[in-house]
C-alpha positions in Angstrom: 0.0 0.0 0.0 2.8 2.3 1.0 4.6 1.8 -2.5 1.4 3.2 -4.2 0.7 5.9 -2.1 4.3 6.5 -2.6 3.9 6.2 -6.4 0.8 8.1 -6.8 2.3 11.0 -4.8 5.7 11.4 -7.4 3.2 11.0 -10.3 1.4 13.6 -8.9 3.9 15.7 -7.9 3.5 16.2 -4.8 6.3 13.9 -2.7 8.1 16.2 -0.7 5.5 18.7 0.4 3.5 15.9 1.6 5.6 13.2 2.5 8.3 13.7 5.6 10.5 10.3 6.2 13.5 11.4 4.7 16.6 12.6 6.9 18.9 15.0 5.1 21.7 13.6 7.4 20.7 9.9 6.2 20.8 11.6 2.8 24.3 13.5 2.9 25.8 10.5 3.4 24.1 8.6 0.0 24.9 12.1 -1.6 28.9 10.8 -1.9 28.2 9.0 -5.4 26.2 12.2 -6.6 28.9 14.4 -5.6 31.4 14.1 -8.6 28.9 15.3 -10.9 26.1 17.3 -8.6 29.0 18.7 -6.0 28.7 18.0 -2.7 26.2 20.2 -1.3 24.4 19.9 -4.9 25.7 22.8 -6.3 27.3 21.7 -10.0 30.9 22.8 -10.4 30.4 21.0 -14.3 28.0 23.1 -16.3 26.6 20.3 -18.0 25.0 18.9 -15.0 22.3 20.6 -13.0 22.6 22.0 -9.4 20.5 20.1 -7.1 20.8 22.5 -4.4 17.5 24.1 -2.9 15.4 22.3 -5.8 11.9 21.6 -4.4 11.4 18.1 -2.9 8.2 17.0 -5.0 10.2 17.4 -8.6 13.6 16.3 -7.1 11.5 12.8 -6.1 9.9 12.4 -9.0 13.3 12.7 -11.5 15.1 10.7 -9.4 11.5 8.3 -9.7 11.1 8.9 -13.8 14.9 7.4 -13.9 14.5 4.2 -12.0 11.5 3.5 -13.8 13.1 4.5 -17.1 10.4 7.6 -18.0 13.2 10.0 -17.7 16.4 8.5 -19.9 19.5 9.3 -19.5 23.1 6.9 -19.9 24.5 8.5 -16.8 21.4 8.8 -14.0 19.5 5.5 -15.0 22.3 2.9 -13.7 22.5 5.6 -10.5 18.8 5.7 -9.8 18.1 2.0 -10.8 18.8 0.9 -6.9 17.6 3.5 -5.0 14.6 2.4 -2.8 12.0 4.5 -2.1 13.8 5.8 1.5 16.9 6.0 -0.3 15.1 9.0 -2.6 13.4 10.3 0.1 16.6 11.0 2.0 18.5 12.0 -0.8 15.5 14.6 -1.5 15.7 16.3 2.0 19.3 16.6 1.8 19.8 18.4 -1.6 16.2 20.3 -1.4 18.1 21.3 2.2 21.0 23.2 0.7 21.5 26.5 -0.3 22.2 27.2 -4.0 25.2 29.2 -5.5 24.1 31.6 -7.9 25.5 32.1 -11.1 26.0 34.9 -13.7 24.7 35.1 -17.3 28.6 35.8 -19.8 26.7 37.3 -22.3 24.8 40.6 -21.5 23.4 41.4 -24.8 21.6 37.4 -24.3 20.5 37.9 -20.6 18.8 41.1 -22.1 17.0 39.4 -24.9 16.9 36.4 -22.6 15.1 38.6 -19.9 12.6 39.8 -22.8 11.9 36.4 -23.5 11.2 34.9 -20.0 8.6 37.7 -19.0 7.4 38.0 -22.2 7.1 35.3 -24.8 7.4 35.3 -28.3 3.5 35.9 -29.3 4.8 35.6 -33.3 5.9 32.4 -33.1 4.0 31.2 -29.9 6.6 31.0 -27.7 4.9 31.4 -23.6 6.5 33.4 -21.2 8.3 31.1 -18.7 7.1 33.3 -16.0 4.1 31.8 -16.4 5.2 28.7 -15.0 8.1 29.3 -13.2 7.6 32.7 -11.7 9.7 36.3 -11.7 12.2 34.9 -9.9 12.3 31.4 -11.5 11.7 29.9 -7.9 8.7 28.0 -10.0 5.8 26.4 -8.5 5.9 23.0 -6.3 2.3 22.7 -5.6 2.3 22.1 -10.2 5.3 20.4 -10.1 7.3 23.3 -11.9 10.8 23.7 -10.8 13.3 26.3 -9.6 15.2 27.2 -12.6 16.5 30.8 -11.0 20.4 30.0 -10.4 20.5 26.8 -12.7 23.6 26.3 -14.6 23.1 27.9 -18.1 25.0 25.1 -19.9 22.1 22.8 -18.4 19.5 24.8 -19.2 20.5 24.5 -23.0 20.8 20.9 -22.7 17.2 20.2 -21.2 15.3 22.8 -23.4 17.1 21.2 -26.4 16.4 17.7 -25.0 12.4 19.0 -24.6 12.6 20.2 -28.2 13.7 17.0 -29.8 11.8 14.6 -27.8 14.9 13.2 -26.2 13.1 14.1 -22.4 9.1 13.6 -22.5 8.8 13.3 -18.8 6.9 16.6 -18.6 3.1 16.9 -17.6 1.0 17.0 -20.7 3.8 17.6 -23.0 4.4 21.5 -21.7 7.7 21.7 -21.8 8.3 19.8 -25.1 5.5 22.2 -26.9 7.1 25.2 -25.4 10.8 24.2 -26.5 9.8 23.0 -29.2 8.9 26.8 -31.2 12.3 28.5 -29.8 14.9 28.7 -31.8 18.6 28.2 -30.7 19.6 31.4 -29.6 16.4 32.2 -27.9 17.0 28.7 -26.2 20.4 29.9 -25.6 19.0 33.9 -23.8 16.8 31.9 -21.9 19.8 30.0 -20.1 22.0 32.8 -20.0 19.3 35.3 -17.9 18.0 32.2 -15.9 21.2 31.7 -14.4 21.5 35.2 -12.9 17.4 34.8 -11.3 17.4 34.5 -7.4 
């Protein structure tokens, strides 16, 4: 019964602001294999992988739950999530959502402009929405939907996933949002996007 409460609730979205059995310190110590690519405190020194760091509990659970189960694909996370049991992601969870993330900077100002333009406002000729919309002025996003932080998120990672959303490679998102929404930007605006969302906090 636990196992589909359990299951029901990362489907949902909702493990972390409704469940409370994982131990951060239980979790800090599982963390060691995620370090090399996540840092130890979840906050990325690689720009390729995302920073973990202050993510909210609900959408942390349910990646970590779309890569044991194969929803979510990826070479790297799907032989580290396949034997993680359902405490083992819980505690995992309360650790990195725990931690305080590192901010970072967009290189490119003339991109975190157009980037800025972008997030607040859309592209209304080609359909593009706003990510505001979803993930708030401050990118902190929304874990009662399931919509992440993305404020602070390495920009390099950013690309990655929105790319990823746009070719299909990652169709773990609710009702295909993400993958509609990627899928009418075009590289640079992919590319502003990541650049001003790394400077959000």
């Amino acid at each position: 019964m636990k196992k589909l409460v359990f299951a029901a609730m990362i489907a949902a979205g909702f493990v972390g602001s409704a469940y409370g059995a994982g131990s951060a310190d239980a979790g800090k110590t599982k963390a060691a294999a995620c370090g090399a690519c996540h840092g130890a405190d979840g906050n990325s020194l690689v720009p390729n992988f995302p920073k973990l760091a202050s993510q909210h509990p609900g959408y942390l659970a349910k990646q970590l739950a779309d890569f044991k189960s194969g929803a979510r694909k990826d070479p790297t996370m799907a032989p580290m999530a396949a034997p993680l049991s359902e405490q083992d992601i819980e505690d995992l969870v309360a650790y990195f959502s725990s931690q305080t993330q590192a901010v970072g900077k967009g290189s490119d100002p003339e991109l975190v402009a157009q980037g800025e333009r972008l997030y607040r406002g859309g592209n209304k000729a080609t359909g593009v929405a706003a990510c505001i919309a979803c993930h708030g002025p401050t990118g902190a996003g929304n874990p009662a939907a399931g919509f992440p932080k993305i404020g602070g998120q390495q920009a390099a990672y950013v690309v990655k996933a929105l790319n990823d959303f746009k070719s299909g490679a990652r169709s773990n998102d609710a009702n295909q949002m993400m993958r509609k929404v990627a899928g009418k930007m075009t590289a640079e605006e992919i590319k502003a996007v990541a650049e001003f969302v790394t400077g959000l906090k």
